[in-house]
C-alpha positions in Angstrom: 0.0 0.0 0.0 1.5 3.4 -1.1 0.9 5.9 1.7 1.5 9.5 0.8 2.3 11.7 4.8 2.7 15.2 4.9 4.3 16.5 8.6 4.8 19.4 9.5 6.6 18.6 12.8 9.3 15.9 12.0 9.1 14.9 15.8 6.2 12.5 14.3 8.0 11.0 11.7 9.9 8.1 13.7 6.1 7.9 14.7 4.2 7.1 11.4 7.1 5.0 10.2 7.3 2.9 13.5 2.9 2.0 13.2 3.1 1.7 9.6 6.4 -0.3 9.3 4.8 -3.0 7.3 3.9 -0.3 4.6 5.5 1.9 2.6 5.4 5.8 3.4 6.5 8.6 1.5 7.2 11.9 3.4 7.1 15.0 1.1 7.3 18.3 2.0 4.8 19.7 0.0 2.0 18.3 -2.0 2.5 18.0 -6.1 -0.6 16.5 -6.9 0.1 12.4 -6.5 -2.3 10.5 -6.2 -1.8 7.4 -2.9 -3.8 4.9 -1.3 -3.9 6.6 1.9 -2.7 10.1 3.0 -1.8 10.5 6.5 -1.8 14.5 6.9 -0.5 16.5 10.0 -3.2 19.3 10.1 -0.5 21.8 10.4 1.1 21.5 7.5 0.7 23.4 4.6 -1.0 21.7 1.9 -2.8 19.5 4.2 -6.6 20.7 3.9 -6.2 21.0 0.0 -5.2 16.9 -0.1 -8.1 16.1 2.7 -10.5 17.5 0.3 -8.9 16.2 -2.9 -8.8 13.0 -1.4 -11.3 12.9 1.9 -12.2 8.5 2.0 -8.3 8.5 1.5 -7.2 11.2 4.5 -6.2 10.3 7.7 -5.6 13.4 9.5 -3.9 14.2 12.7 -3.3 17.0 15.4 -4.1 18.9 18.5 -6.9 17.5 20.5 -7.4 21.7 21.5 -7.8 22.7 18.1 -11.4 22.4 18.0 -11.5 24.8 15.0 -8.8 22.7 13.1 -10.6 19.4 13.5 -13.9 21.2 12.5 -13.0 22.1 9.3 -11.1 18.7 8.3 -13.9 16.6 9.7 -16.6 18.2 7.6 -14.3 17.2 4.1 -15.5 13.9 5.3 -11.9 12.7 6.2 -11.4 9.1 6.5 -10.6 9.9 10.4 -9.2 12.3 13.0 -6.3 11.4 15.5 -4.9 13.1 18.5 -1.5 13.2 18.6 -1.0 12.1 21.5 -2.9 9.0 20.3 -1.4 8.8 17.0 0.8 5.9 17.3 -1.5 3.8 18.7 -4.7 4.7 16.5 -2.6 4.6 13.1 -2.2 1.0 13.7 -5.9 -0.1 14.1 -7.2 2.3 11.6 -4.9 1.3 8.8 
């Protein structure tokens, strides 16, 4: 499975490619229009809300549990599903 992850924090990297090991995941810096199975998208970064609603059934997005805003506006793209960071190694896993 070809999973696409933008991060804006690369404190979280070790932590997508630890709960995905089995799969392989390509860390760009900035979206170019690529198509993936499965985008796992840091809310923070940049280009992160254009790919969620590009590509919503394929979006797993992540970020503060306090930014109700954030998570408000990624949810209603119809995301495939919202993660806590502080739960994001854990919840990857079962979701995948």
């Amino acid at each position: 499975m070809k999973i696409v992850s933008l991060v804006s924090d690369i404190m979280f990297i070790p932590v997508i490619q630890s709960a995905l090991s089995k799969h392989d995941v390509q860390f760009i810096e900035s979206y170019n229009g690529e198509d993936a199975e499965l985008f796992v998208l840091d809310m923070d970064h940049k280009d992160s809300y254009e790919v969620c609603k590009r590509f919503p059934k394929k979006s797993i997005c992540f970020g503060s549990h306090k930014s109700t805003e954030q998570i408000k506006k990624f949810t209603e793209t119809g995301c495939k599903d919202m993660i806590a960071r502080s739960l994001l190694n854990k919840r990857l896993r079962e979701v995948i």
